[in-house]
gemmi code that builds the backbone of each chain (N, CA, C; Angstrom):
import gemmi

chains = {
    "A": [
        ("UNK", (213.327, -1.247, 259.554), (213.477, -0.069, 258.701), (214.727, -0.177, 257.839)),
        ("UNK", (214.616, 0.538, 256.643), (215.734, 0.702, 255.974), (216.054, 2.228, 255.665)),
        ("UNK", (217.069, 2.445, 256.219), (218.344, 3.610, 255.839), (218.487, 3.824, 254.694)),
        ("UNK", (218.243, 4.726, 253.988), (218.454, 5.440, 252.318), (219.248, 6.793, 252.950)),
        ("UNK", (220.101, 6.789, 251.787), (221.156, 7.746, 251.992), (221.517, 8.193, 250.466)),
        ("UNK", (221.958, 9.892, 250.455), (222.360, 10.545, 249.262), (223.188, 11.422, 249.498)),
        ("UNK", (223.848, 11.128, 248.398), (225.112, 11.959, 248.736), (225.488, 13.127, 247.042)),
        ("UNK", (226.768, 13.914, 247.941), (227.135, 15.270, 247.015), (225.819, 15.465, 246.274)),
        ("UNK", (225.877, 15.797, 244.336), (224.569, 16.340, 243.833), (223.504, 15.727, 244.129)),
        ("UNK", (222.940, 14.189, 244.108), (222.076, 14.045, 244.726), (221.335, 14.604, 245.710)),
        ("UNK", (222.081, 15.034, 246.864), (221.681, 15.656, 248.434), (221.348, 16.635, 248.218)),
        ("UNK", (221.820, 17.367, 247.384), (221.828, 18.589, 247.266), (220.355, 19.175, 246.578)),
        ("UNK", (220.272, 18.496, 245.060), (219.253, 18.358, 244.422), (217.819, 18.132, 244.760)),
        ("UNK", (218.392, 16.805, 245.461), (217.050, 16.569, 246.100), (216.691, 17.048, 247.666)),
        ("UNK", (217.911, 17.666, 247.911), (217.073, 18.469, 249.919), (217.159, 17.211, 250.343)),
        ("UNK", (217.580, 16.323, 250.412), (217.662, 15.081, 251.513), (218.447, 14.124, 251.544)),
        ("UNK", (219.215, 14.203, 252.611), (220.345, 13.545, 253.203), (220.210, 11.946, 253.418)),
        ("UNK", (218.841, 11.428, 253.944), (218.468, 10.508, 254.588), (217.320, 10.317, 254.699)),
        ("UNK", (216.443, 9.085, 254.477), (215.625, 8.832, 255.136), (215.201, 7.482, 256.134)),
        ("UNK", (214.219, 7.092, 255.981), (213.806, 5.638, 256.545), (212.902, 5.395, 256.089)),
        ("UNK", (212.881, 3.692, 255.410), (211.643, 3.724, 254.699), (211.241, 2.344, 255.525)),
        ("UNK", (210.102, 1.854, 255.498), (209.579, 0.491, 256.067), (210.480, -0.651, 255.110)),
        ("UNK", (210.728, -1.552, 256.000), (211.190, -2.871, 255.244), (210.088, -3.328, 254.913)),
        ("UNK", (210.336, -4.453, 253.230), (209.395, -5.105, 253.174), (208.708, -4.374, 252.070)),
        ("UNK", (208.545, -2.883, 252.203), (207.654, -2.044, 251.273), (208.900, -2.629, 249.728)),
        ("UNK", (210.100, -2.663, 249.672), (211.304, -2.687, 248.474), (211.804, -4.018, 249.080)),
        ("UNK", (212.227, -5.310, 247.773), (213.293, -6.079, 248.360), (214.345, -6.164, 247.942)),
        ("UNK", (214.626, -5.097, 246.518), (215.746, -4.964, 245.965), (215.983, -3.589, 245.887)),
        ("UNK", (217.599, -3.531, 245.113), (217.702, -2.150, 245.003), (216.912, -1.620, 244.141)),
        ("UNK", (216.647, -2.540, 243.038), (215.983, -2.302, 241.870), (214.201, -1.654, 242.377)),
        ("UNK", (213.777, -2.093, 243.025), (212.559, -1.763, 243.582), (212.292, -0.470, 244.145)),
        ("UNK", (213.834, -0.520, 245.141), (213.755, 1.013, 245.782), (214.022, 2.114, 244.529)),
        ("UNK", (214.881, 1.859, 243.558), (215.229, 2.711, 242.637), (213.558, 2.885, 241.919)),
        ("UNK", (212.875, 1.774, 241.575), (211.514, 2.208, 241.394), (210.656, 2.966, 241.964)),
        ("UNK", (210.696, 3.274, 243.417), (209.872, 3.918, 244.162), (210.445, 4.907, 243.903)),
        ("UNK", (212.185, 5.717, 243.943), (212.718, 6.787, 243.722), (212.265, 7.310, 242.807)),
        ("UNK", (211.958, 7.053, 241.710), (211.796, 7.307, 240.272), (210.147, 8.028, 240.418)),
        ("UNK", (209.190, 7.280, 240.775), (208.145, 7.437, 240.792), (207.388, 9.056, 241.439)),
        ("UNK", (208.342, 9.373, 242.227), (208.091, 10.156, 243.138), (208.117, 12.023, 242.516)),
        ("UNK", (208.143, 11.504, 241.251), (208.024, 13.337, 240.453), (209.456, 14.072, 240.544)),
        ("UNK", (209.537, 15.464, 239.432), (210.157, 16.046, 239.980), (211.684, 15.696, 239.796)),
        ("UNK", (212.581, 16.427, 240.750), (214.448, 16.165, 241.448), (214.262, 14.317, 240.849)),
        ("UNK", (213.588, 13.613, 241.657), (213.558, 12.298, 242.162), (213.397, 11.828, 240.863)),
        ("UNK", (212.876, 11.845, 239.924), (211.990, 11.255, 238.558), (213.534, 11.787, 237.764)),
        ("UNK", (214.231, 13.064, 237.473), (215.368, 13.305, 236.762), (216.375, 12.075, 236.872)),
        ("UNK", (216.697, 12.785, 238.617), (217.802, 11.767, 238.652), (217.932, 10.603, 238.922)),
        ("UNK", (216.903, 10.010, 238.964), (216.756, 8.125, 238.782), (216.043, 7.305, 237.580)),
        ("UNK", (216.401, 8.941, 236.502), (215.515, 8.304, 235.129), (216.422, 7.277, 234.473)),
        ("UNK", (215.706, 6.112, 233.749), (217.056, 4.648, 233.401), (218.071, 5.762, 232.587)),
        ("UNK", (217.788, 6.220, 232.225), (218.905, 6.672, 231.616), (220.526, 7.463, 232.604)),
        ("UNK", (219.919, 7.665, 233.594), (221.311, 8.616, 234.395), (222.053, 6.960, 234.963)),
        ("UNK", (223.332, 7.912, 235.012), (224.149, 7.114, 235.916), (224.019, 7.105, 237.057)),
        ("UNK", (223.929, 6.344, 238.098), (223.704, 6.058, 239.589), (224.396, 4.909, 240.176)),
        ("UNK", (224.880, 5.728, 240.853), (225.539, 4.289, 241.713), (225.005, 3.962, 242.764)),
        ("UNK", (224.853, 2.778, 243.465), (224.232, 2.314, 244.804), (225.286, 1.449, 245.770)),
        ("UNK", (224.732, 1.575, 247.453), (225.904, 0.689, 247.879), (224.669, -0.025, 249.134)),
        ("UNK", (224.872, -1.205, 249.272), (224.367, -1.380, 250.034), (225.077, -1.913, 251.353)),
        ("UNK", (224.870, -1.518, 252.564), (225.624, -1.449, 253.707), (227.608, -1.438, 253.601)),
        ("UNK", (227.129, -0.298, 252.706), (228.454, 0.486, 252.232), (229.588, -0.079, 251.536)),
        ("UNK", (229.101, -1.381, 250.674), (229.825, -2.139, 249.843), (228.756, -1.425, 248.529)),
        ("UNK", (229.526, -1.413, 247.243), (228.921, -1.297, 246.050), (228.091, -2.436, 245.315)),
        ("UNK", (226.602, -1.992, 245.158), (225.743, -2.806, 245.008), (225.199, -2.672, 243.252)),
        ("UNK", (224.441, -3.600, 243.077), (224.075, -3.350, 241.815), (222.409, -3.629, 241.528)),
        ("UNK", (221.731, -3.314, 240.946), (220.257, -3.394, 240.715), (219.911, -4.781, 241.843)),
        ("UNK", (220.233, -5.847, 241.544), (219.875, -6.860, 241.764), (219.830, -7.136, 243.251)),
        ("UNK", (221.311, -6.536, 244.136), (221.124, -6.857, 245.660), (219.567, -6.619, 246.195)),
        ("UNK", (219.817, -7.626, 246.983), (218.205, -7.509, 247.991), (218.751, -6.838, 249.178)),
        ("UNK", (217.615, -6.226, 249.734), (217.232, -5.603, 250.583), (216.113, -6.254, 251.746)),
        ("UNK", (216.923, -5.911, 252.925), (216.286, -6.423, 254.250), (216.148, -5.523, 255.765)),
        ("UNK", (215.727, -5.960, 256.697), (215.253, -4.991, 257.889), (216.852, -4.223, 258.161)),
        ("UNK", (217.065, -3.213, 258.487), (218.057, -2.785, 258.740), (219.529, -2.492, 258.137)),
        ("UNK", (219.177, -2.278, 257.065), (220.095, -2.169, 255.699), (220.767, -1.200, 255.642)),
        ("UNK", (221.422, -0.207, 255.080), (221.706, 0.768, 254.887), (221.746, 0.961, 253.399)),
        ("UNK", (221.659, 1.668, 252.555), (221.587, 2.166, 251.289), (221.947, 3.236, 250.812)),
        ("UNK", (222.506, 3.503, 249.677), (223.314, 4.641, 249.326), (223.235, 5.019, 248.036)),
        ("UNK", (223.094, 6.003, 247.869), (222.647, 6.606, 245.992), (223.433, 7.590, 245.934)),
        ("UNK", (224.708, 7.622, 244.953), (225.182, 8.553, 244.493), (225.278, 8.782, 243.178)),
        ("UNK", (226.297, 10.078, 242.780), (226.885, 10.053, 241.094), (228.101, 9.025, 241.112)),
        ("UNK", (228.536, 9.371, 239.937), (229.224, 8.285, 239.640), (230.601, 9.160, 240.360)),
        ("UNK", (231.725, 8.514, 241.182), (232.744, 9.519, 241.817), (233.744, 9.998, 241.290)),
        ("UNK", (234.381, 11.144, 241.631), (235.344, 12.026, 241.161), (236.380, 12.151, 242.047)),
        ("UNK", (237.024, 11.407, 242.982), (238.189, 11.819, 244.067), (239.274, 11.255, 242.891)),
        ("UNK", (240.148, 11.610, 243.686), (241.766, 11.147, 243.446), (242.514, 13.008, 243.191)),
    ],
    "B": [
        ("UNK", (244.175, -4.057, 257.805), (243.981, -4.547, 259.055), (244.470, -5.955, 259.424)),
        ("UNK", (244.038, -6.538, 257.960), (244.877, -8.005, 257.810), (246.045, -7.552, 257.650)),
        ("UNK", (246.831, -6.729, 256.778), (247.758, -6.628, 256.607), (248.418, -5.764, 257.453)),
        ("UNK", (249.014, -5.678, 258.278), (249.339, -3.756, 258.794), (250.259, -3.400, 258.119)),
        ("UNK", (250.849, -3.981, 256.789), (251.269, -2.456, 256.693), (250.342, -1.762, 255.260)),
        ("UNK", (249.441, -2.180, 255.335), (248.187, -1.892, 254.492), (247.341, -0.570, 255.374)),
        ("UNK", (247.699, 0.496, 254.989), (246.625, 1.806, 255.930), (245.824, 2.619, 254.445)),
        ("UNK", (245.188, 2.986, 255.146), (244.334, 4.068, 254.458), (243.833, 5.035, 255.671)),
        ("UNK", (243.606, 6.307, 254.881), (243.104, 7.086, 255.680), (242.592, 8.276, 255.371)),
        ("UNK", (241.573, 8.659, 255.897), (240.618, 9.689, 255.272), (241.043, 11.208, 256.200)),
        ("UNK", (241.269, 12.412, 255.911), (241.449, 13.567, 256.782), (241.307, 15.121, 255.796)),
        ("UNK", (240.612, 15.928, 257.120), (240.660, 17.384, 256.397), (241.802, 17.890, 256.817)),
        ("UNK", (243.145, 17.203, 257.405), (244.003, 18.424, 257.258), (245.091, 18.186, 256.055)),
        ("UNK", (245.882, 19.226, 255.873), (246.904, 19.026, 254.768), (247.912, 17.654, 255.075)),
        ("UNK", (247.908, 17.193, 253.480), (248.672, 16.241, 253.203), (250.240, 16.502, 253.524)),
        ("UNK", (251.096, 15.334, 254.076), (252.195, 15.463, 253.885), (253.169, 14.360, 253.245)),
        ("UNK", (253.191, 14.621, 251.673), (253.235, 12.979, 251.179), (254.746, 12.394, 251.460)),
        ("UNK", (255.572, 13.405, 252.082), (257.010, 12.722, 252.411), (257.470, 11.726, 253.370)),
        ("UNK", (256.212, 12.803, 254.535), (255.946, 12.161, 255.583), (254.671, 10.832, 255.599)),
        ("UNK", (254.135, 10.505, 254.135), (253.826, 9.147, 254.355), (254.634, 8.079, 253.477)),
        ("UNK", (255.347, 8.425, 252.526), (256.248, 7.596, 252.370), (257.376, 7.187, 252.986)),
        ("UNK", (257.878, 8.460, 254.379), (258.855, 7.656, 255.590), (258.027, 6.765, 256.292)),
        ("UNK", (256.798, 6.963, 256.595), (255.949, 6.028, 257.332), (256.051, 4.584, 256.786)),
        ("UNK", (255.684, 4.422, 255.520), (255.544, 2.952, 254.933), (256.767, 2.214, 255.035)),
        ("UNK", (257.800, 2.951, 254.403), (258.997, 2.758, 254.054), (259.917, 2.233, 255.853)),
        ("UNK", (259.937, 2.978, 256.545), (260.264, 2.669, 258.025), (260.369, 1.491, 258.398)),
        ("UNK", (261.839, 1.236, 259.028), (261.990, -0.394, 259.501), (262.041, -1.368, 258.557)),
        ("UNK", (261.845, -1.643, 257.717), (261.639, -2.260, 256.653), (262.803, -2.878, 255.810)),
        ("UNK", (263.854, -3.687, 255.755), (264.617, -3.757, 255.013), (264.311, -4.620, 253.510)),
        ("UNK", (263.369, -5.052, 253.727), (262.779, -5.951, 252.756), (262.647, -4.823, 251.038)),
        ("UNK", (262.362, -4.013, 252.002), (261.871, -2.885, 250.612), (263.316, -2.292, 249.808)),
        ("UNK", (262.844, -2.621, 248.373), (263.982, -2.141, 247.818), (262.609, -0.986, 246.720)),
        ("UNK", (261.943, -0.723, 246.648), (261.198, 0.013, 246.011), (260.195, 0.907, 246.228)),
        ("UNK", (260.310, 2.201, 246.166), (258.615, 2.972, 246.935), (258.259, 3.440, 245.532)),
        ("UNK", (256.814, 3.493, 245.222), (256.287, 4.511, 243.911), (255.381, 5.267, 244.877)),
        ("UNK", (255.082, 6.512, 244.167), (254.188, 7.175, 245.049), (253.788, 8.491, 243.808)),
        ("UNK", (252.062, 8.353, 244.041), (251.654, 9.206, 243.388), (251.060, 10.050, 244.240)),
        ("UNK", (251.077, 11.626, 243.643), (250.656, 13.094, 244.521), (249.417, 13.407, 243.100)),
        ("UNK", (248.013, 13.317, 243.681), (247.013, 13.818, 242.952), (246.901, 15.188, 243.663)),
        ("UNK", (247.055, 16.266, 242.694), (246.961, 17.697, 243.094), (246.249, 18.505, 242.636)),
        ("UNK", (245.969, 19.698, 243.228), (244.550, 20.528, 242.871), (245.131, 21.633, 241.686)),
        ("UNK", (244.833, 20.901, 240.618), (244.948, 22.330, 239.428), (243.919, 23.678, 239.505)),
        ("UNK", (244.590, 25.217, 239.129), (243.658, 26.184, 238.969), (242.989, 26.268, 237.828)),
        ("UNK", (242.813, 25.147, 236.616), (242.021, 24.871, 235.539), (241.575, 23.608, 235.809)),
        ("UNK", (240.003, 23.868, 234.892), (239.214, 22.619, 234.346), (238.175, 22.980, 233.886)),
        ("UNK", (238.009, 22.131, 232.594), (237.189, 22.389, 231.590), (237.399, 23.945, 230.901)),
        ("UNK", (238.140, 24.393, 231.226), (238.781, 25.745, 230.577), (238.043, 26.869, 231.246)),
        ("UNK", (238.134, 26.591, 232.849), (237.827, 27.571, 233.888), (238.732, 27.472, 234.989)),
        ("UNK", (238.795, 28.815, 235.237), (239.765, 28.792, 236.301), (238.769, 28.579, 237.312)),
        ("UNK", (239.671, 27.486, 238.135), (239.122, 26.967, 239.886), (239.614, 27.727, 240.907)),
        ("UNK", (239.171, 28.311, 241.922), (239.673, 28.637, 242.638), (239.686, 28.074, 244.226)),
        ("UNK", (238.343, 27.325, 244.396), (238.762, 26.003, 245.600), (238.165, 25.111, 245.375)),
        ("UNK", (238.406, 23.962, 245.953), (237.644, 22.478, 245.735), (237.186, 22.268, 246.888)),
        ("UNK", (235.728, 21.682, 246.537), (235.372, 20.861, 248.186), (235.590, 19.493, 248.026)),
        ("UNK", (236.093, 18.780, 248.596), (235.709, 17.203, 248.763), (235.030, 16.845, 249.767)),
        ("UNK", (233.823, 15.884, 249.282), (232.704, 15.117, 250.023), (233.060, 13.897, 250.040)),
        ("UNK", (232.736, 12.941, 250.911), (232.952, 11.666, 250.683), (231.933, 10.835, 251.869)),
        ("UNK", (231.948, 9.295, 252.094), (230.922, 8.515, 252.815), (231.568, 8.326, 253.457)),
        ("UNK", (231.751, 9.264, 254.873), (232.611, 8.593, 256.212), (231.804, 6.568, 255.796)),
        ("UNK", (233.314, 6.127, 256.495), (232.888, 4.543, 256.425), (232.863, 3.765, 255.647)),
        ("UNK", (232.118, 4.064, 254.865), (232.072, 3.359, 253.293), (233.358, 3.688, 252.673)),
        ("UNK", (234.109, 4.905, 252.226), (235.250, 5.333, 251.504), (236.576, 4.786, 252.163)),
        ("UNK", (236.641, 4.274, 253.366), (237.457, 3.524, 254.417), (237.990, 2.262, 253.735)),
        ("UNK", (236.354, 1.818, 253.655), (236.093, -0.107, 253.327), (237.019, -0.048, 251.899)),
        ("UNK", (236.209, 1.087, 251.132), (236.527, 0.813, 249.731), (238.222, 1.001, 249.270)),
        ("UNK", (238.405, 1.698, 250.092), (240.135, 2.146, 250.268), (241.100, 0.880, 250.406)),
        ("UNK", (240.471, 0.141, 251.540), (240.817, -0.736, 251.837), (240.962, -2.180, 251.087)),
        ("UNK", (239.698, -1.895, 250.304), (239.536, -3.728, 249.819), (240.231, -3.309, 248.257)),
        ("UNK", (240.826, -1.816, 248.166), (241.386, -1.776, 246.669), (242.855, -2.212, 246.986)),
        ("UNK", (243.578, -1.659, 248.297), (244.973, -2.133, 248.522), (244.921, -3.420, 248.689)),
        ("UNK", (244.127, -3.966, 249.198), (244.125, -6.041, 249.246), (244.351, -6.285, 248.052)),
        ("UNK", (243.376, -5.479, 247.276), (243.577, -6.382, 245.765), (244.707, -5.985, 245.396)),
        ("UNK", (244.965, -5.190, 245.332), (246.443, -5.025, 244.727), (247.924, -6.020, 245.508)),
        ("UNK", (247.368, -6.124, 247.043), (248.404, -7.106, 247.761), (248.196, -8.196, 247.069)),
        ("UNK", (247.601, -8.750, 246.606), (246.612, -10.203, 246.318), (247.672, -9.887, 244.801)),
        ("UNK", (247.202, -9.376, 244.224), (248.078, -9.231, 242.685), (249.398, -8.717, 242.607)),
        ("UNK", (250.160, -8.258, 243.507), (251.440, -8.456, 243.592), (252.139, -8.606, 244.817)),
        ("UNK", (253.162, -8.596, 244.857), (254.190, -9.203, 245.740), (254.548, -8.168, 246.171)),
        ("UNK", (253.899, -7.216, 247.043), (253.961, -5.752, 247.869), (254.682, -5.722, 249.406)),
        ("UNK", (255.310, -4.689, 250.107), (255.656, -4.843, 251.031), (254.903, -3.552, 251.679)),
        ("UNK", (253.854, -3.269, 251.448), (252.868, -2.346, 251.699), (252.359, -1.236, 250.867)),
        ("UNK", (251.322, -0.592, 251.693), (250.517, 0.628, 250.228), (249.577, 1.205, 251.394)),
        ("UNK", (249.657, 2.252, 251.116), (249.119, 3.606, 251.586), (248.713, 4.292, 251.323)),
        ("UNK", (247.422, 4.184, 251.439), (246.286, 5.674, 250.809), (245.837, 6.738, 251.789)),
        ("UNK", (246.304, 7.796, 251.683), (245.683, 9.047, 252.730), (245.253, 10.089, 251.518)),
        ("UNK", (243.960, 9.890, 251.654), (243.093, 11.232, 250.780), (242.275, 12.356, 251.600)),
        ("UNK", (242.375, 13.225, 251.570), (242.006, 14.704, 252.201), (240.754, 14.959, 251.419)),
        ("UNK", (239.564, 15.602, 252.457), (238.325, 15.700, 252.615), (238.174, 17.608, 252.843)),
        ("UNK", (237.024, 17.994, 252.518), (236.869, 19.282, 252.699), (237.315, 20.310, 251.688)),
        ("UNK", (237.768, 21.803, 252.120), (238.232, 22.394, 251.189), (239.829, 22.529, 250.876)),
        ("UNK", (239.974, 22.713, 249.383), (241.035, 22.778, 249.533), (241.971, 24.028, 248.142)),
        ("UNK", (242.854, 24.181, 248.066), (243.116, 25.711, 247.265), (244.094, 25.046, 246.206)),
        ("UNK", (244.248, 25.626, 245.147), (244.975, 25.157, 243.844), (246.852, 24.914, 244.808)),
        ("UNK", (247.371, 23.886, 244.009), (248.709, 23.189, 244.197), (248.475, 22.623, 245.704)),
        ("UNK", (247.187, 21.999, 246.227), (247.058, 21.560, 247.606), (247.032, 20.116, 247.043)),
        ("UNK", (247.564, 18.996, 247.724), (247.891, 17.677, 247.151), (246.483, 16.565, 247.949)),
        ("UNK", (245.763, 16.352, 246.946), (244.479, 15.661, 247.257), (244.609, 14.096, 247.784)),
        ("UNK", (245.537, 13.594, 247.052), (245.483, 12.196, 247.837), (247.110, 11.415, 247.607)),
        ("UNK", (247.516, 10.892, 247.924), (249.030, 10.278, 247.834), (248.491, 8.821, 248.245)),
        ("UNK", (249.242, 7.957, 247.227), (249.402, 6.752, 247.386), (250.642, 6.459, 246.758)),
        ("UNK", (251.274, 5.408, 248.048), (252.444, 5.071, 248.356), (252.420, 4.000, 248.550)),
        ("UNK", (253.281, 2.994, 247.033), (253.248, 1.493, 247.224), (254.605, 1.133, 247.483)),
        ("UNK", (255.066, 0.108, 248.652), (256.355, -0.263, 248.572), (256.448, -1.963, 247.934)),
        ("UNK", (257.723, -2.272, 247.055), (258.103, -3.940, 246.868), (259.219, -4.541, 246.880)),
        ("UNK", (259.967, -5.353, 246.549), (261.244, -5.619, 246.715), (262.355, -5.096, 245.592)),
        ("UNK", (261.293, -4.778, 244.416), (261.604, -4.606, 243.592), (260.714, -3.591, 242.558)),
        ("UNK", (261.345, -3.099, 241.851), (260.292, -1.789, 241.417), (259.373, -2.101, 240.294)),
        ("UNK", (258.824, -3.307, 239.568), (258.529, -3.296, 238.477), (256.798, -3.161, 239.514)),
        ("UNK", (256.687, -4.501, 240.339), (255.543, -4.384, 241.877), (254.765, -2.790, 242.057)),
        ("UNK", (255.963, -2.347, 242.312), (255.308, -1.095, 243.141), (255.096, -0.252, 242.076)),
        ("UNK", (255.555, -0.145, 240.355), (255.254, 0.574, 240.079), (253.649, 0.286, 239.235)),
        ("UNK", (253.161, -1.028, 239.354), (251.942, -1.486, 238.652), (251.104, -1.117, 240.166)),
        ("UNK", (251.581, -1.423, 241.257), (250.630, -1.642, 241.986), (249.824, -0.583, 242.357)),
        ("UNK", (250.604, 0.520, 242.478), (250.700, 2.427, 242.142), (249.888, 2.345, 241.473)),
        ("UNK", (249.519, 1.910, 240.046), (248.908, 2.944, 239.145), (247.590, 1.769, 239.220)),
        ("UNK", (247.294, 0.722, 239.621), (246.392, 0.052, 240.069), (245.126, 0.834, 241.293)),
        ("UNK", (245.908, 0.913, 242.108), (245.545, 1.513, 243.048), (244.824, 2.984, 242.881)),
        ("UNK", (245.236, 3.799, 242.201), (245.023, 4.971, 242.137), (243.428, 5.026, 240.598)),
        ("UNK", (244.265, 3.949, 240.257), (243.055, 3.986, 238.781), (241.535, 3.471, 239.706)),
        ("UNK", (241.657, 2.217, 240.240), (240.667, 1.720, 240.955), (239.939, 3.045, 241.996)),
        ("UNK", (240.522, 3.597, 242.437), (240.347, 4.754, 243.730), (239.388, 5.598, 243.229)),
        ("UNK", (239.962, 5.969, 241.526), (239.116, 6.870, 240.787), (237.779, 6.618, 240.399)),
        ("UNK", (237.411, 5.274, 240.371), (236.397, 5.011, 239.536), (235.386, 4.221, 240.700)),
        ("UNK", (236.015, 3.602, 242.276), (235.619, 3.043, 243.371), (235.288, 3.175, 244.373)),
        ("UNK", (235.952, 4.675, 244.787), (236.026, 4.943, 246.027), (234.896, 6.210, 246.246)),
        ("UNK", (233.777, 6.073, 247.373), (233.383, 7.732, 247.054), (233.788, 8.248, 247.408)),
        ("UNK", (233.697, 9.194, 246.783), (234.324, 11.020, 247.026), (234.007, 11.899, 245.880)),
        ("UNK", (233.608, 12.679, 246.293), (233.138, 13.843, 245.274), (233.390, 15.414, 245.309)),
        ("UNK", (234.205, 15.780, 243.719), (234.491, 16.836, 243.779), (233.670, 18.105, 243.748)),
        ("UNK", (233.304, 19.242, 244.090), (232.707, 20.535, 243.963), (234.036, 21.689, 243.262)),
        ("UNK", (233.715, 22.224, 242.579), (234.411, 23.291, 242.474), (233.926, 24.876, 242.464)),
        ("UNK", (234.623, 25.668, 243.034), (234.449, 27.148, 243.119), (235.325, 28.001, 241.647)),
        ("UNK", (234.430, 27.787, 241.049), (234.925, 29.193, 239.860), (234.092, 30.638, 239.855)),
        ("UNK", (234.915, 31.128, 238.611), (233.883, 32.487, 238.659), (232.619, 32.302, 238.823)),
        ("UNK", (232.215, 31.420, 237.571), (230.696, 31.424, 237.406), (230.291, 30.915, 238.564)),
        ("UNK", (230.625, 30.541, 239.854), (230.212, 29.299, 240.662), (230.209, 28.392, 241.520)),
        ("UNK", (229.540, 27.644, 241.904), (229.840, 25.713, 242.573), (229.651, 25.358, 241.240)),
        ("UNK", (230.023, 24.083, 241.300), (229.879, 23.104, 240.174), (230.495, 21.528, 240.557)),
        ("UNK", (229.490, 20.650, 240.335), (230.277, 19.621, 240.672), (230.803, 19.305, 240.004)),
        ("UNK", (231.782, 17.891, 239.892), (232.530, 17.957, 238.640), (232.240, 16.200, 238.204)),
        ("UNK", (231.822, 16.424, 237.089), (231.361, 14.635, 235.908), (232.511, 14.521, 236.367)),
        ("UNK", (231.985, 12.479, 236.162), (233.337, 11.671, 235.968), (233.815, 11.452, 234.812)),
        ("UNK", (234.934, 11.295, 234.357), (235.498, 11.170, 233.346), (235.040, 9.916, 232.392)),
        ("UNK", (234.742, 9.487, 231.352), (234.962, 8.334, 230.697), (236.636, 7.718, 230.471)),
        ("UNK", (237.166, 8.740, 230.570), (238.942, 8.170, 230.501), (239.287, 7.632, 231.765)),
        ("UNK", (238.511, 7.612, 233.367), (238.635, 6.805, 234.459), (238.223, 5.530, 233.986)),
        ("UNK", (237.073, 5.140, 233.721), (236.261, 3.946, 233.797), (237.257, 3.084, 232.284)),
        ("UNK", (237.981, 3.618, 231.532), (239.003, 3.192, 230.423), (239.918, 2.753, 231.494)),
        ("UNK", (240.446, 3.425, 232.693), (241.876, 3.032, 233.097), (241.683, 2.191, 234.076)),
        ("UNK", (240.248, 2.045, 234.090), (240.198, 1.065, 235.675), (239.744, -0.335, 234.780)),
        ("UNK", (239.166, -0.691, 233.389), (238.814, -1.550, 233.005), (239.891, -2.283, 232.091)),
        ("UNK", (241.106, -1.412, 232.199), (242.190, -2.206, 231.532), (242.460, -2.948, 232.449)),
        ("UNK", (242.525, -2.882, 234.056), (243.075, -3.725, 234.795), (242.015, -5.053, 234.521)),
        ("UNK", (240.678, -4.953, 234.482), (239.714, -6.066, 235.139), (240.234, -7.168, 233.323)),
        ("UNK", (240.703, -6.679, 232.321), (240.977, -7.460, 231.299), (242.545, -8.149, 231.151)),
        ("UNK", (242.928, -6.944, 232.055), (244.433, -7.682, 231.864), (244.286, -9.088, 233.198)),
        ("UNK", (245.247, -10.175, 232.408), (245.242, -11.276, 232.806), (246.334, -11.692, 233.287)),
        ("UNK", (247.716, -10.985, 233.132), (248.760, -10.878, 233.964), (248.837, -10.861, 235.461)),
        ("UNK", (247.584, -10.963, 235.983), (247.790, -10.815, 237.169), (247.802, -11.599, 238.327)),
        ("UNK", (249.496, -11.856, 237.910), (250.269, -13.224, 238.977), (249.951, -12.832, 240.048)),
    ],
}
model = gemmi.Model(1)
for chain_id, residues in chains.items():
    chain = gemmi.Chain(chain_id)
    for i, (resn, *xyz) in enumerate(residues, 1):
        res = gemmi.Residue()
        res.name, res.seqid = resn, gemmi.SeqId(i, " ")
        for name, pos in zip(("N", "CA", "C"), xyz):
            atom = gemmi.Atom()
            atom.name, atom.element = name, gemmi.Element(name[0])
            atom.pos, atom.b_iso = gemmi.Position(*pos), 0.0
            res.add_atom(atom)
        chain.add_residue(res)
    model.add_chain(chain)
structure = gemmi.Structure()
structure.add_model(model)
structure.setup_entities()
């Protein structure tokens, strides 16, 4: 399985913190960001090519291209605002 | 962790940035230099008054990223440590959001490595602001003037 995770407006927007999706179904980020997109709606806004999104995969910052494997973790946010 | 005197640290209670620049600074005779920046909660933005902030962030992930920004900065100068403690949760106007505290032998180090650190943090690290105004929650866009101050570093080539 793979761990998808969203955070601040994302989470919020979309009602979901987390899920689990089958490995294998995505092998990149780029793929999973395709399935995000597809899905109507919250999901279709904020993963349209045009928004900014950031991704991390097993909590390093990832970019379209990382692959994806059994037990991953994944992360979709905005772009961040601390300091 | 490689380094110890390389910390970061994530917490909801109030900052005390005096008390982390005696921390770094401590024992140390090597250090002839501390810079230290106090990011603090203004009661304006965007020409609304704020009245609290939430900060969110990725237990774990915001750790790593904390971390692998002070390496780089050890890696690019000649540091005798650096210290990031940023505060999570809510917090009320003049409450001090994150302090970073670079020490070197000499001050020209600590004062690049400072504004390295803090530029990278902005544009690297997650964490995300909410704000409480009249009208509201609101989260708050990132700036295009971050992603300017963090990409002067990746061009500048000075970096002995």
């Amino acid at each position: 399985m793979i761990e998808v995770r969203f955070f601040a407006r994302f989470r919020e927007e979309l009602g979901a913190d987390t899920e689990q999706l089958e490995a294998g179904r995505v092998n990149s980020v780029e793929d999973l960001l395709t399935d995000l997109r597809g899905r109507g709606g919250a999901w279709s806004r904020l993963f349209a090519e045009d928004q900014r999104v950031m991704a991390a995969v097993n909590q390093e910052v990832a970019d379209q291209s990382t692959p994806l494997k059994d037990g991953d973790e994944v992360a979709f946010f905005p772009p961040v605002t601390g300091g | 962790m490689v380094d110890p005197v390389n910390y970061v640290h994530v917490q909801s209670e109030p900052l005390d940035p005096h008390r982390e620049v005696d921390q770094l600074r401590a024992d140390n005779p090597m250090i002839g230099a501390v810079v230290s920046f106090i990011g603090l909660m203004r009661d304006m933005n965007e020409g609304d008054k704020v009245d609290r902030l939430f900060l969110e962030h990725y237990p774990g992930m915001t750790e790593k990223a904390l971390l692998k920004i002070v390496e780089e900065a050890s890696r690019r100068w000649d540091l005798q440590g650096c210290r990031v403690v940023h505060r999570v949760g809510e917090m009320r106007p003049t409450d001090p959001i994150v302090v970073v505290v670079v020490a070197s032998s000499h001050r020209k180090e600590a004062f690049l490595g400072c504004e390295f650190v803090i530029d990278y943090l902005k544009t690297q690290a997650p964490f995300w602001k909410k704000e409480l105004t009249e009208g509201g929650e609101r989260w708050v866009d990132a700036r295009i003037s971050d992603d300017e101050a963090e990409e002067k570093w990746r061009s500048d080539s000075s970096d002995d």
